[in-house]
N, C-alpha and C positions, 0 to 999 in steps of 0.2 A: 512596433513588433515586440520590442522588450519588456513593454508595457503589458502584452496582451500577454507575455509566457511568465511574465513576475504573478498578473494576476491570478489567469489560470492555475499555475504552482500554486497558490496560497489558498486558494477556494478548497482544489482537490486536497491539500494538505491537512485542512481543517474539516474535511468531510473523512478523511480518513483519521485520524486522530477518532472520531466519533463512531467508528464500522462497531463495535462491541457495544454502544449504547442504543443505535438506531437499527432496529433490524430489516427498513428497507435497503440499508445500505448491504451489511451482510447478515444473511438468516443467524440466527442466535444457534451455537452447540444444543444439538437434544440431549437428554439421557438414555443413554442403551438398558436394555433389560438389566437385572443384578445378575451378575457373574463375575469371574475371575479369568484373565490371561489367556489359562489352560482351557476357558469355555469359546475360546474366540474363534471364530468361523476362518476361514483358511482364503488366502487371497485370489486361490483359482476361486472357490464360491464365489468371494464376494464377484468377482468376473463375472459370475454368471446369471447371476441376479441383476447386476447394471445394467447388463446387455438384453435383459429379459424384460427391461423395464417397456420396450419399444419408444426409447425417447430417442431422436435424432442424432442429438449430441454426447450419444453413447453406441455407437452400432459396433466400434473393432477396439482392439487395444490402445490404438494408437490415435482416438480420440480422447485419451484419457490425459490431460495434464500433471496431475499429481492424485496422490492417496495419501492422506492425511488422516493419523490415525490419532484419536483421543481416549488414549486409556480409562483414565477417571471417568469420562464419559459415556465408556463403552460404544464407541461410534469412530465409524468412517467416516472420513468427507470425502466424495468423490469428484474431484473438479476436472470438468471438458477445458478442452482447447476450444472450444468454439462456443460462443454466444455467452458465455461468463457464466454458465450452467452449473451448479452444482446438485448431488445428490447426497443424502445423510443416509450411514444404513449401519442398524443397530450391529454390534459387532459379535452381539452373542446369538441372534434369534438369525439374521439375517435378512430381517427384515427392511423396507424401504420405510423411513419414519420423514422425510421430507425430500422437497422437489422443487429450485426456485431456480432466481436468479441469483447470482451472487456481484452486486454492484461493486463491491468495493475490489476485486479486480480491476474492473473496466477503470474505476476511479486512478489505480494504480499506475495503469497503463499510459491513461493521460496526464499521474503528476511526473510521470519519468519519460513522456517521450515517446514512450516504445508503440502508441496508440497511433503515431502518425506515422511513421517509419522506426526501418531498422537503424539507420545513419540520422535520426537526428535525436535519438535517445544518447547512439555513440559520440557522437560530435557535436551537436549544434548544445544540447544539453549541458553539457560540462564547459562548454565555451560563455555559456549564459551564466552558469555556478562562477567563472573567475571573474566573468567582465561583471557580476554583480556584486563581487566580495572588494573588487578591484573600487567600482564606484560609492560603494561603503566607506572602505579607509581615504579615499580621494575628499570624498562627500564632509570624513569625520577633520582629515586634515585641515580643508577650508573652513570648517567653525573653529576647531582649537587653535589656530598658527595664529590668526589675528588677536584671538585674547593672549597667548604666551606673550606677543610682539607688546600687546597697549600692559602688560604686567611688567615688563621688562621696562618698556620706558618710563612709567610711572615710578620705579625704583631708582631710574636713572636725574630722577627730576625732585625725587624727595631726598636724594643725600647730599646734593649739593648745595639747596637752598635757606642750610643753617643759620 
């Protein structure tokens, strides 16, 4: 069982580490039209565009997860609570400029836990964080104590055999 969540954690670890280089994992930022701040569409708009998209994972407010906004890009990310959905929508035309999945949530979710329950993100997770830091220094004690111990006697065996 320890085995399969050391390994699990380190696959999703290593799959996210790479979300910005693979854009199956997460769709790459677009660029919004050129504008400035002042040109930005207004977040009841953007509301109403999401919801106009007819995509499932967007029908009330309260499918909406987060709003993530990228200035320099001129773009919204619009991420559902459901099915790991996102939407990208220019922040100055208000246009919809993509429509995907966004993996590296889901990846998320399975390297903390929260993918299989609520209590074993909160507990089982951080119980596997000490009993794995605990089995480290245990692990690193049992290789360094025997050489300290054959350094030690070796000192004790070259100063008396003058």
């Amino acid at each position: 069982m320890v085995a399969a969540v050391v390994v699990t954690s380190s696959v999703t670890g290593f799959m996210l580490l790479l979300k910005k280089r693979v854009d199956w994992i997460q769709p790459p930022t677009l660029q919004g039209a050129p504008g400035v701040a002042e040109d930005f569409i207004t977040i009841e708009t953007l509301l109403d565009v999401v919801f106009a998209q007819d995509n499932p994972d967007f029908r009330v407010p309260g499918d909406i997860d987060r709003i993530d906004l990228r200035p320099a890009d001129r773009v919204f990310k619009v991420i559902s609570k459901h099915h790991y959905a996102e939407l990208q929508v220019c922040a100055v035309t208000g246009r919809v400029m993509s429509s995907g999945p966004r993996r590296s949530d889901l990846l998320e979710d399975i390297h903390d836990g929260s993918f299989w329950a609520g209590w074993w993100h909160d507990w089982a997770m951080p119980a596997f964080g000490v009993g794995l830091a605990f089995m480290t220094a245990s692990g690193l004690w049992l290789w360094i104590e025997p050489t300290l111990r054959r350094r030690k006697r070796r000192r004790g065996l070259g100063g008396s055999g003058g």
